[in-house]
C-alpha positions in Angstrom: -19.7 -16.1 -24.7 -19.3 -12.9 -22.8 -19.6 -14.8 -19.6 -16.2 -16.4 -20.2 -14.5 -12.8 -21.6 -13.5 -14.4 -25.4 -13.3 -11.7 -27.9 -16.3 -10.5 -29.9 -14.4 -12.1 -33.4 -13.7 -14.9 -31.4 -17.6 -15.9 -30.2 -18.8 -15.3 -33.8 -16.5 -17.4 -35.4 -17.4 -20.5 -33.0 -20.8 -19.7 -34.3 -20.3 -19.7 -37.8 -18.3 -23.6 -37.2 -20.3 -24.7 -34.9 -24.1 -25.8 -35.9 -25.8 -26.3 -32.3 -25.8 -23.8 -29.7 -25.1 -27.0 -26.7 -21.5 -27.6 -29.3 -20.9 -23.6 -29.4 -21.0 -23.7 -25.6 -18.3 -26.8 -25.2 -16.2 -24.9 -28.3 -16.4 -21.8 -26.3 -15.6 -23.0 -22.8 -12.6 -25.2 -24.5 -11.2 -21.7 -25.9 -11.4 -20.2 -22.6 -9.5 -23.2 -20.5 -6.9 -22.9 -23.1 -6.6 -19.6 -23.2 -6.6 -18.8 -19.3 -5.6 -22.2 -17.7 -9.1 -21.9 -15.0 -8.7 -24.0 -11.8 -11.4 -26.4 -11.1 -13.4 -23.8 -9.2 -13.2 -21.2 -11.8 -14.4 -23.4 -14.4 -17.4 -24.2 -12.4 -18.3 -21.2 -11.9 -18.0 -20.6 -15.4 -20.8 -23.4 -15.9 -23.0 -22.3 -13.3 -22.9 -18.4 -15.1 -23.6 -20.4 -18.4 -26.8 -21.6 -16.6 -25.0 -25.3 -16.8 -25.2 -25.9 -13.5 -26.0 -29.4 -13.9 -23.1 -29.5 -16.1 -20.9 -28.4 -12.6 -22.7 -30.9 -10.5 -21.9 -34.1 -12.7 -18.5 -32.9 -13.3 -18.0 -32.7 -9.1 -19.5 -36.2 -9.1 -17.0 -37.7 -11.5 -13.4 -36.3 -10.4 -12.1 -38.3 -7.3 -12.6 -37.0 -3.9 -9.5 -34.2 -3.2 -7.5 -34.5 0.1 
């Protein structure tokens, strides 16, 4: 995804592994976090450029409350 900045070689091979474009996106987004370590607030920004906003918004709702 060249929202999250993975190399061309790298996006094309998640799609040749991965069947369904909602698995690509998790594949893709897992690459990344291990690649660039995100904080929290990166990552969902990440989702909410990957039009997963919803995505952001449940993942808010289920981490504890921070101090």
């Amino acid at each position: 995804m060249r929202v999250l900045e993975l190399r061309e070689a790298e996006i094309e091979l998640v799609e040749l592994e991965v069947a369904h474009i909602r698995d690509q996106q998790y594949e893709m987004l897992k690459r990344w976090c291990q690649q660039t370590s995100p904080t929290l607030d990166r990552v969902f920004a990440a989702l909410e450029r990957m039009d997963l906003a919803g995505c952001a918004e449940a993942l808010r709702r289920a981490l504890p409350p921070g101090p």
